[in-house]
C-alpha positions as CSV (number, residue, x, y, z in Angstrom):
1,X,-8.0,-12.0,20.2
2,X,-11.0,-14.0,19.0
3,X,-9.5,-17.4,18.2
4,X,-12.4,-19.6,18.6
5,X,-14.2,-19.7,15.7
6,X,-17.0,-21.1,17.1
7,X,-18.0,-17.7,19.2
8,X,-18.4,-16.0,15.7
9,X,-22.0,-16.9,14.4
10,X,-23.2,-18.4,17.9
11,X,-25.2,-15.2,18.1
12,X,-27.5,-16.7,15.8
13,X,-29.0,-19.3,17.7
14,X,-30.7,-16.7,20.1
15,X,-32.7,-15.1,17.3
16,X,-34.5,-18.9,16.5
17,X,-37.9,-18.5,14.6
18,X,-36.9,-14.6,12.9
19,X,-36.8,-14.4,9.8
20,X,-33.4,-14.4,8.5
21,X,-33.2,-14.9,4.7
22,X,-35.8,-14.0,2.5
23,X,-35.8,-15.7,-1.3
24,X,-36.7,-14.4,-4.4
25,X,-40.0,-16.7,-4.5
26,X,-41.1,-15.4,-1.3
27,X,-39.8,-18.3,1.0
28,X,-38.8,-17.2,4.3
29,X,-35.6,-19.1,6.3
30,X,-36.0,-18.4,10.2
31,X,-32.8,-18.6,12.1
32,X,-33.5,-22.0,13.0
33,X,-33.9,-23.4,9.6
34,X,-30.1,-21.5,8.5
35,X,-28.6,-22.9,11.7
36,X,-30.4,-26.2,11.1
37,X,-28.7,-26.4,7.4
38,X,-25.4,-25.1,8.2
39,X,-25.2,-27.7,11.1
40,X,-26.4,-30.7,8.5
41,X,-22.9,-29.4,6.4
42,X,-20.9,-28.9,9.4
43,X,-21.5,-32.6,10.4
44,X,-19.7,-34.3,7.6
45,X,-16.7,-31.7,7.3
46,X,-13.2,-32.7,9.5
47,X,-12.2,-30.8,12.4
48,X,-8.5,-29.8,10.4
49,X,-7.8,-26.1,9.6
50,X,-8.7,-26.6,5.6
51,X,-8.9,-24.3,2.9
52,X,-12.3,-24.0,0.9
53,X,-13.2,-22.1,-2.2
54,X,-16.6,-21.4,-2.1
55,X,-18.0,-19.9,-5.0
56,X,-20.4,-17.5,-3.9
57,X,-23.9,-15.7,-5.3
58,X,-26.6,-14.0,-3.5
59,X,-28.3,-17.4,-2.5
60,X,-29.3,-19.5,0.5
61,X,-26.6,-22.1,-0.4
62,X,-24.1,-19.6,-0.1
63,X,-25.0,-18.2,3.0
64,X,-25.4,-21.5,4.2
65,X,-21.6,-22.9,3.3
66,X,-20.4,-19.3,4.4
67,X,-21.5,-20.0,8.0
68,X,-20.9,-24.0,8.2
69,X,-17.2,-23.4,7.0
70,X,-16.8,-20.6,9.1
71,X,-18.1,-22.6,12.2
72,X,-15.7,-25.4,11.3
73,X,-13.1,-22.8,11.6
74,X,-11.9,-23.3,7.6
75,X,-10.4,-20.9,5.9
76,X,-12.9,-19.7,3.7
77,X,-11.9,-17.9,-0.3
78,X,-15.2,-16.4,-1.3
79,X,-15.1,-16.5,-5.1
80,X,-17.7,-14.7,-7.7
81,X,-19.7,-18.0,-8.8
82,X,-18.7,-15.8,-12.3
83,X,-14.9,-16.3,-12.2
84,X,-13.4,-17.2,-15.5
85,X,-12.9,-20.8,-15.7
86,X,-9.4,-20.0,-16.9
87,X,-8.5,-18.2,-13.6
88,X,-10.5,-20.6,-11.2
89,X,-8.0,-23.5,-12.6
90,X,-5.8,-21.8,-12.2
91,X,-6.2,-20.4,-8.9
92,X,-7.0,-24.2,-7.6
93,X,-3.7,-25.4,-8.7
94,X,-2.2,-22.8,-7.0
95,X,-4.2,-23.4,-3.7
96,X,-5.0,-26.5,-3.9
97,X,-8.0,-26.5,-1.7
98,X,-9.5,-29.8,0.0
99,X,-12.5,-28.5,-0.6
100,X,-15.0,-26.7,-3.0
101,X,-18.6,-25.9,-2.7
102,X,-20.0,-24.6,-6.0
103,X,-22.9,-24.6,-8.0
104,X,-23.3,-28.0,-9.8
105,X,-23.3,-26.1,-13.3
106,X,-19.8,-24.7,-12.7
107,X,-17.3,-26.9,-12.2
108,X,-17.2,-30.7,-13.1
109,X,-15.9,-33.5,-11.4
110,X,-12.4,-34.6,-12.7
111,X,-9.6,-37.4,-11.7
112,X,-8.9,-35.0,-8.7
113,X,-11.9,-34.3,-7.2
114,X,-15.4,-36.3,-5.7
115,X,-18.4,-35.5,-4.6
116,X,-19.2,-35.4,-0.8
117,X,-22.5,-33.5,-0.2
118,X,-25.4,-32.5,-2.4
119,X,-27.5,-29.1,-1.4
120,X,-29.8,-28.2,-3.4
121,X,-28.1,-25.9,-6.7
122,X,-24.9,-26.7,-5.0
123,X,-22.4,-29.7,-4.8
124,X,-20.0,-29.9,-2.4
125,X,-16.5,-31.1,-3.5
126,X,-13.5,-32.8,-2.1
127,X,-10.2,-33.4,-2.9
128,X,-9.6,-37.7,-3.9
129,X,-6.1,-37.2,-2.3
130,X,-6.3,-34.5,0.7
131,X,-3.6,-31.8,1.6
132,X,-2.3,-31.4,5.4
133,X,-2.8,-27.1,4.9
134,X,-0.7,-25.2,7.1
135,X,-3.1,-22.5,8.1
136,X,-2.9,-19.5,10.7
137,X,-5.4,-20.5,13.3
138,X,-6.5,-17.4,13.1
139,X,-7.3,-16.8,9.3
140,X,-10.9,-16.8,9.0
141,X,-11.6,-15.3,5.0
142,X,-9.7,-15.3,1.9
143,X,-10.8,-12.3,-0.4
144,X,-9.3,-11.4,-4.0
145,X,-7.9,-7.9,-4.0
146,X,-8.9,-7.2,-7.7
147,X,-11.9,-7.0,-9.4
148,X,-12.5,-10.1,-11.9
149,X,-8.9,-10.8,-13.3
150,X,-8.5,-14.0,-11.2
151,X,-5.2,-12.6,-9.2
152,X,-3.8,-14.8,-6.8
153,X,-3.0,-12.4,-4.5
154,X,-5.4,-12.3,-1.7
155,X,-6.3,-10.5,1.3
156,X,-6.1,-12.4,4.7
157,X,-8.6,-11.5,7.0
158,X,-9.2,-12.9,10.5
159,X,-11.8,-13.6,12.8
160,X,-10.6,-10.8,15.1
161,X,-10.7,-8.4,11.4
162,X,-14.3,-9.5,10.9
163,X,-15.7,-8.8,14.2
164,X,-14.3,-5.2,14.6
165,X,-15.5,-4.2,11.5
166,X,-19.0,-5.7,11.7
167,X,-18.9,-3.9,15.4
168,X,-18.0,-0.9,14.4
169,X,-21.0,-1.0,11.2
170,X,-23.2,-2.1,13.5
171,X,-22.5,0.9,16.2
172,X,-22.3,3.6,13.7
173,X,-25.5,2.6,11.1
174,X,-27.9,1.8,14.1
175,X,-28.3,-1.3,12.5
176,X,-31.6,-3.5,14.5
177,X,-33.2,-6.9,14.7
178,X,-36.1,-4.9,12.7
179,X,-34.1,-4.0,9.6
180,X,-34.7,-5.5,6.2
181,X,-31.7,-5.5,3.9
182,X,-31.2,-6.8,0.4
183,X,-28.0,-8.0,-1.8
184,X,-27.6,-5.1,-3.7
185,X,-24.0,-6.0,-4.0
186,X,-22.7,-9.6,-4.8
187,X,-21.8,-11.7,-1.8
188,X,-17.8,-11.7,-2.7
189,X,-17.2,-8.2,-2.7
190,X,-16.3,-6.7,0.7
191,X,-19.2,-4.6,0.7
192,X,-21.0,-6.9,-0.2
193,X,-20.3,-9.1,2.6
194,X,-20.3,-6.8,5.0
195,X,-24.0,-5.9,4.4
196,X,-24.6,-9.8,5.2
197,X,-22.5,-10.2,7.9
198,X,-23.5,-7.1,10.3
199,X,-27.5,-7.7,9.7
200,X,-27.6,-11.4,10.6
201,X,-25.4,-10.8,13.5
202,X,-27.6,-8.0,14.8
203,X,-31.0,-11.0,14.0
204,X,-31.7,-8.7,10.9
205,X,-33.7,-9.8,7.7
206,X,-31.8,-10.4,4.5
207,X,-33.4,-10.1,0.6
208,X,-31.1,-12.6,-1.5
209,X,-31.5,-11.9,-4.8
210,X,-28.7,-11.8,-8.0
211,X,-30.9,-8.9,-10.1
212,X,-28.7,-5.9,-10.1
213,X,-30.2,-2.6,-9.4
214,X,-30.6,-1.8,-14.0
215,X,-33.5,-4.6,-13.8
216,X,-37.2,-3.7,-12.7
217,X,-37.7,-7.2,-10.5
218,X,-35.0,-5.7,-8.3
219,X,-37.2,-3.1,-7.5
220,X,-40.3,-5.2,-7.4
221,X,-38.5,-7.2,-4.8
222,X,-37.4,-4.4,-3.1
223,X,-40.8,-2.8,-1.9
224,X,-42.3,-6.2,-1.7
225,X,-40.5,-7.3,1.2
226,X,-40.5,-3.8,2.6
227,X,-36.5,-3.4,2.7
228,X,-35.5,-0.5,4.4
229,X,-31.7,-0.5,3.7
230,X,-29.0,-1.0,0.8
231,X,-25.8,-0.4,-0.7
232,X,-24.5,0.8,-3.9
233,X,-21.5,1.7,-5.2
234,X,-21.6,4.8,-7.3
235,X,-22.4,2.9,-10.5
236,X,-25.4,1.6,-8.6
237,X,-26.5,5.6,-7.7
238,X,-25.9,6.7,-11.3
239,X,-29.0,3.8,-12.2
240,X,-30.7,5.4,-8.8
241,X,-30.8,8.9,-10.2
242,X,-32.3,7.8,-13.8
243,X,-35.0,5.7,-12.7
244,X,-36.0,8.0,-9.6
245,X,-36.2,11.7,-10.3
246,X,-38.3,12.3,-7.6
247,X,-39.8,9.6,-5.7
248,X,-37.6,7.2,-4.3
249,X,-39.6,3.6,-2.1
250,X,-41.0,4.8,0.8
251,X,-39.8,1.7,2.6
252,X,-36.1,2.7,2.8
253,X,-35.1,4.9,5.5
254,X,-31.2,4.8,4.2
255,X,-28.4,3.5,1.8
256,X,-25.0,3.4,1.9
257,X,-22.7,4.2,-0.7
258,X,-18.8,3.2,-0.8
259,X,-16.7,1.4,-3.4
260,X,-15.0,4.9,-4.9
261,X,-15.9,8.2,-5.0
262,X,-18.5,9.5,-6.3
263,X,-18.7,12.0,-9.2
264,X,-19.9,15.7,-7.7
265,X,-22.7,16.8,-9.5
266,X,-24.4,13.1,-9.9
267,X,-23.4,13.0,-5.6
268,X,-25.6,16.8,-5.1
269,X,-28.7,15.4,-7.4
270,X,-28.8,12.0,-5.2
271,X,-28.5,13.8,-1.5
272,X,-31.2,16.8,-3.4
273,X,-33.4,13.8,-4.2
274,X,-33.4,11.6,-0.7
275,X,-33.4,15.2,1.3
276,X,-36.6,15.4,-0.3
277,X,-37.9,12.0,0.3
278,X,-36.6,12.0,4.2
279,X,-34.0,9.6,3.5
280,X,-30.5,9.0,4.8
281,X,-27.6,9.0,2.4
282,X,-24.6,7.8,4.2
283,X,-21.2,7.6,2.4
284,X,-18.5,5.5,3.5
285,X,-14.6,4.6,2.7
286,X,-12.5,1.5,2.8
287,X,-10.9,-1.1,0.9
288,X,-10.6,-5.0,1.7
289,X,-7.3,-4.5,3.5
290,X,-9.2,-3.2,6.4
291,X,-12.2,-5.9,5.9
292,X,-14.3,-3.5,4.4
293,X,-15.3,0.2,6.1
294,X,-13.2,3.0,7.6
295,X,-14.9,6.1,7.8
296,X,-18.5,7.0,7.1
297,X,-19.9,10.8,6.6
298,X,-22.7,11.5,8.9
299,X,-25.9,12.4,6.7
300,X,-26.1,15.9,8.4
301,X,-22.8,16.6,7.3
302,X,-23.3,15.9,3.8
303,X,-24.1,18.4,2.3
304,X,-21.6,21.2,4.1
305,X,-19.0,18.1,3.5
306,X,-19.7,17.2,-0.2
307,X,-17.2,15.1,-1.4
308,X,-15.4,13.8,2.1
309,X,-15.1,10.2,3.4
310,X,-16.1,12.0,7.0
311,X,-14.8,10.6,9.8
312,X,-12.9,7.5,11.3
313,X,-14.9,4.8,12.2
314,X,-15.5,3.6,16.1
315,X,-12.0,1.5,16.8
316,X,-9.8,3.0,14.1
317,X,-7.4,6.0,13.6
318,X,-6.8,8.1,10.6
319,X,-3.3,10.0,9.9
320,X,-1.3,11.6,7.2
321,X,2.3,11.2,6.2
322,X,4.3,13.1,3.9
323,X,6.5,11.6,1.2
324,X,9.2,11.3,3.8
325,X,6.9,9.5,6.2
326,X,6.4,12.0,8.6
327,X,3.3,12.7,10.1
328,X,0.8,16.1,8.8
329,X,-0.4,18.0,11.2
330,X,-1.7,21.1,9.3
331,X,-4.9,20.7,7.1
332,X,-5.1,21.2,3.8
333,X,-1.7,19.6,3.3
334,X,-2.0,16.2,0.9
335,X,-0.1,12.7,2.1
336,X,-1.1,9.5,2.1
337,X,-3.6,8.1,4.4
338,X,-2.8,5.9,6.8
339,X,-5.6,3.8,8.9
340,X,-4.9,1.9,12.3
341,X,-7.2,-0.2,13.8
342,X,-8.4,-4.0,14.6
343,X,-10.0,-4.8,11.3
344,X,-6.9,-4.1,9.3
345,X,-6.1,-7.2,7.8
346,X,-3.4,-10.1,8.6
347,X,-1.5,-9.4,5.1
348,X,-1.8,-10.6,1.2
349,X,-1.4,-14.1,0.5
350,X,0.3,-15.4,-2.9
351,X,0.6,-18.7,-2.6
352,X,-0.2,-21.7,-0.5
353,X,2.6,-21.8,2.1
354,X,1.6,-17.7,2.6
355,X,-1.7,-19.1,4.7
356,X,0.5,-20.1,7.6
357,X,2.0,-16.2,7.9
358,X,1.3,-14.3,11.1
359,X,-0.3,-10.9,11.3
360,X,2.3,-9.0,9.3
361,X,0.5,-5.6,9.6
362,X,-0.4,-5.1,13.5
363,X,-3.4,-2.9,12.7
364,X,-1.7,-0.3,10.4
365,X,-2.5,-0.2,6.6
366,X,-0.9,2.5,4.3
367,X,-4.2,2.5,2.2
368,X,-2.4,4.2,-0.8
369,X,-4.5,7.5,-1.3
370,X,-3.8,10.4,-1.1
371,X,-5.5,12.2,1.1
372,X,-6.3,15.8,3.7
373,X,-8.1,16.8,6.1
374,X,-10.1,20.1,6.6
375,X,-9.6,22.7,9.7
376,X,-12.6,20.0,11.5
377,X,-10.7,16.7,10.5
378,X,-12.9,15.5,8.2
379,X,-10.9,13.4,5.1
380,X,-11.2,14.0,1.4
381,X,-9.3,11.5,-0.6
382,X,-7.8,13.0,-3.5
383,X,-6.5,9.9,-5.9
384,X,-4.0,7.0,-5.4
385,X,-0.2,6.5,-5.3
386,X,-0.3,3.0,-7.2
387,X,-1.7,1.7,-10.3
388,X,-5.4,0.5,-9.7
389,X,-8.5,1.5,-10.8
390,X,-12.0,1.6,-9.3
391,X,-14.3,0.7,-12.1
392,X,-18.7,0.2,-10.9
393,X,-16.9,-0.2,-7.6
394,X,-14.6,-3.3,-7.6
395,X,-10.4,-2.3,-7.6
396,X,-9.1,-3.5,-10.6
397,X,-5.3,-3.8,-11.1
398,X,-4.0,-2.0,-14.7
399,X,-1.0,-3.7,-14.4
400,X,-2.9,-7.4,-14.3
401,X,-4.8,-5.9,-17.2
402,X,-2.0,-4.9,-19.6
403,X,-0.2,-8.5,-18.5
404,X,-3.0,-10.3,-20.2
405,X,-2.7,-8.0,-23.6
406,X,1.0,-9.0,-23.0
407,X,0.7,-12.4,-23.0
408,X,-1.4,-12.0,-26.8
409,X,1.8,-10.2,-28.4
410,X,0.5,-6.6,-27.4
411,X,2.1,-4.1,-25.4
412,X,0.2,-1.6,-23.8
413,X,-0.2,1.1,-20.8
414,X,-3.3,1.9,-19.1
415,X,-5.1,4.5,-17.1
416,X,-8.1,5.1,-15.6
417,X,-9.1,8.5,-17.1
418,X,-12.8,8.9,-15.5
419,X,-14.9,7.5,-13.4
420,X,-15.8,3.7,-14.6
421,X,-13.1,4.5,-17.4
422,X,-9.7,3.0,-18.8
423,X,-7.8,4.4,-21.7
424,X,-5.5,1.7,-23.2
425,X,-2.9,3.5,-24.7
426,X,-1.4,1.6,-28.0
427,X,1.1,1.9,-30.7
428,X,-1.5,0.7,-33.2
429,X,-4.6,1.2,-32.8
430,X,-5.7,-1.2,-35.4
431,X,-4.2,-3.9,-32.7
432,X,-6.0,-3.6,-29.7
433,X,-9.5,-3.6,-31.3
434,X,-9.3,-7.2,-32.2
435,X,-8.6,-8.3,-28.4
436,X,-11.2,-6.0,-26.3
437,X,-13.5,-8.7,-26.5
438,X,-10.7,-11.3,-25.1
439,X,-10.4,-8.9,-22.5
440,X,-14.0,-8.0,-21.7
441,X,-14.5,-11.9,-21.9
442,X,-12.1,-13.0,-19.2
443,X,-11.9,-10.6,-17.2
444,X,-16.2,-9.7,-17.1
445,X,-15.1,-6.2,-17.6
446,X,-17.8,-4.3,-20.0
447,X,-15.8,-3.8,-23.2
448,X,-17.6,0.0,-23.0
449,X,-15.2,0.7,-20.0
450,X,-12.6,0.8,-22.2
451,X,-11.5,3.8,-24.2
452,X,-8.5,3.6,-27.0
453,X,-5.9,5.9,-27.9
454,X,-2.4,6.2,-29.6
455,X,0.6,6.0,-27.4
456,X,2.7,9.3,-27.3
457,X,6.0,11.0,-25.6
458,X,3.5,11.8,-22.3
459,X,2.4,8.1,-22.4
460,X,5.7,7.0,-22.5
461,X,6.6,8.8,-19.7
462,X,3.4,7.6,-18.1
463,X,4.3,3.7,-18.3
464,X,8.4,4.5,-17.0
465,X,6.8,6.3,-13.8
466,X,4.6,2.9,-13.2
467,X,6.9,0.6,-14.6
468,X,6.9,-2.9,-12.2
C-alpha cells in the first residue's frame, strides 16, 4: 500500500535539467524549474489532509498545483477550468473545499473566500473560515464521473490506484525518458491525465497546449516540437482521417485511442492509413473507476482483431458473469465484464463526509458492459447495462440530462442512438426546441449532439425499463 504521498512524484527530482513541459511559445520547464515551482506552493500550504478543487487546463500552472497538492498529500478534485459556474457553486457548497486554485478570470473572491498565493494566470484561494476534512489518508484524486453536467458524484482514486495504473501504461506502451507527448486531451479527463502522469514519471517531455486537434496550430505545434505520441478519443480520429488521407507527421511513431469504441469502417481507414505511414495504432479500454486503462490491443493484432479492447492489462484480470452472477467460461457467450486489479478505484463519493470511506471495492469493478471473449480471449465490448452515454469520449449520464429538462417543466427520455448522438424523445416537439440551447449552454454539450423525436408506445417502454 503506498500511503506516503510523498514517494509519488519524488521520481522527478532525478531527471533535474530535462526537459519536462514544453509551452505553446516555445519555453521549455526542465524538471528543476517544475519541482522548483511546485516546492514554492508546497511551502505555504498546511500539513492537514485538505480538500482542493483545482480547476485544471492544459497549462504549467496546472501541472504545477497538480504536483504541489499531491505532494502535500491533499486530496486533489481536478475540475475542467470550463465547468458551468452554476455547477461549480454548487459543487463548492457541497464540498466545501479549504482550498481552490483557479485561473484569476474564473472565480471571484467573495465573503467566504481570500486570496493566499498569486502564480502567474492563477490565484490560489482559501477558505476565511477553514474546515477540519475528514479524509482517507489514502485518497489521493477526486474525478467527476460524467462528462460536463457538474454531478457530485465522484470517483475516489488513491495513491495506490494511480501508481498501478501509470505502471502498468508505462510497461505495456514502452513509454521512455526520450518520448515527446502533447495534451491532446484536457488535463481533467482520465485519459487525459494519464497521458501526463506516466510520461513525467518515466522523465518524458510534455507539449501543453489547449488547441484541440480541429485547429491547424495544433498541428503546427505538434511537428514543431517533434512529438512522437498522442491520444484521441474516437471524435479526435474522425478529425484524423479528414485532414490526413495519406500522410500522417513523420515525428509520431504511435497514438492511442480510448474513450468509446470506435465506429468500424472509420477504425479500418485509420489502421489502413498509419499501416502505410509505419505507425502504431494502439486501442485501449477503461473508464475512471479503474483510474483510467484496462486493456490495450497490441497493434499486430489489429487488424485480425478489429473491433476488440484486446487484452488485460499487466496487474489486472478480466472475467464474465452471467445475469445470475456466475462466471462464463465458453466464448462467444455475452455477460458483463468484470475487471480486478490494483488501480480499481476506492469508491464514488457524494458528499463531504463520503471522503473519509474506506476502499469499498477491494480491486473488483463491475464495469457495466457487456461484454465476450473470442476462442483466444481477446474482449469485444458489446454496449452497456445502465443509462450513459459516451459522446467525443467523455461518459455522460442521460438521466442527469433529462433531470435538468425536468427541472424547466419538461419531461423527457433519452438515448444515445449513434456514436456522438442522443435522441430526446418528447411529447411535443415544439417544447424541447426552445431549451437545447439551455442544455448545450450548461452542460458544454454541442447542441448538434442532439437529435429530437416524438415519444411513442416503444419509448414509453423505453423510460419504465430505465426508470430510477
Amino acid at each position: 500500500m503506498l500511503e506516503k504521498n510523498k514517494c509519488f512524484f519524488g521520481i522527478l527530482k532525478k531527471f533535474k535539467k530535462k526537459t519536462a513541459l514544453i509551452i505553446e511559445n516555445g519555453e521549455q520547464i526542465s524538471y528543476n524549474q517544475l519541482l522548483s515551482y511546485s516546492t514554492k506552493l508546497e511551502k505555504i500550504l498546511t500539513n492537514n489532509k485538505n480538500l482542493v478543487f483545482l480547476l485544471g487546463q492544459n497549462n504549467l500552472e496546472t501541472i504545477t498545483g497538480y504536483i504541489s497538492f499531491v505532494n502535500k498529500g491533499y486530496a486533489v478534485f481536478l475540475i475542467d477550468y470550463r465547468i458551468n459556474q452554476v455547477f461549480l457553486k454548487k459543487l463548492i457548497n457541497l464540498y466545501k473545499p479549504n482550498l481552490i486554485f483557479t485561473p484569476k478570470k474564473i472565480f471571484e473572491l467573495n465573503k467566504f473566500y481570500k486570496s493566499k498565493l498569486n502564480f502567474k494566470s492563477y490565484i490560489l484561494l482559501q477558505k476565511r473560515i477553514n474546515i477540519n476534512h475528514n479524509i482517507n489518508k489514502d485518497l489521493m484524486l477526486l474525478m467527476s464521473t460524467s462528462g460536463s453536467t457538474g454531478s457530485p458524484k465522484l470517483v475516489r482514486q488513491s495513491y495506490q490506484n494511480l501508481k498501478s495504473n501509470i505502471d502498468a501504461i508505462i510497461k505495456y506502451l514502452k513509454i521512455k525518458g526520450s518520448d515527446t507527448t502533447i495534451t491532446s486531451l484536457p488535463i481533467s479527463y482520465v485519459y487525459g491525465l494519464s497521458v501526463i502522469n506516466t510520461h513525467l514519471i518515466r522523465g518524458a517531455t510534455v507539449v501543453l497546449t489547449n488547441k484541440s486537434m480541429i485547429e491547424k496550430n495544433f498541428w503546427q505545434i505538434l511537428k514543431k516540437f517533434k512529438v512522437n505520441n498522442f491520444a484521441g478519443v474516437p471524435y479526435n480520429y474522425s478529425i484524423i482521417d479528414k485532414i490526413f488521407k495519406n500522410k500522417l507527421p513523420n515525428t509520431l511513431k504511435y497514438s492511442t485511442q480510448a474513450g468509446g469504441k470506435m465506429d468500424k469502417k472509420l477504425l479500418k481507414k485509420i489502421l489502413l492509413n498509419y499501416k502505410k505511414n509505419k505507425i502504431k495504432f494502439i486501442q485501449m479500454y477503461g473508464a475512471a473507476e479503474a483510474t483510467s486503462r484496462m486493456s490495450y490491443l497490441n497493434w499486430n493484432d489489429s487488424f485480425k482483431r478489429i473491433g476488440s479492447i484486446g487484452k488485460v492489462i499487466p496487474g489486472g484480470k478480466f472475467h464474465l458473469i452471467d445475469s445470475k452472477g456466475k462466471k462464463i467460461i465458453k466464448p462467444f457467450q455475452k455477460g458483463e465484464l468484470v475487471y480486478e486489479g490494483k488501480n480499481v478505484f476506492m469508491g464514488y463519493a457524494e458528499k463531504l463526509k463520503d471522503l473519509n470511506l474506506p476502499d469499498l471495492n477491494n480491486g473488483r469493478l463491475y464495469t457495466g458492459d457487456i461484454a465476450y471473449m473470442d476462442k483466444d480471449k481477446f474482449y469485444y465490448v458489446e454496449g452497456r447495462k445502465n443509462r450513459y452515454a459516451k459522446i467525443f469520449g467523455l461518459r455522460i449520464n442521460l438521466s442527469e440530462l433529462e433531470n435538468i429538462l425536468h427541472k424547466k417543466g419538461l419531461n423527457s427520455m433519452m438515448k444515445e442512438i449513434d456514436q456522438n448522438k442522443i435522441c430526446i424523445y418528447v411529447k411535443e416537439i415544439s417544447k424541447i426546441k426552445k431549451h437545447l440551447q439551455y442544455l448545450s449552454k450548461i452542460t458544454s454539450i454541442n447542441q448538434n449532439v442532439f437529435v429530437v423525436k416524438k415519444m411513442s408506445k416503444n419509448n414509453l417502454t423505453f423510460n419504465y425499463k430505465y426508470k430510477i
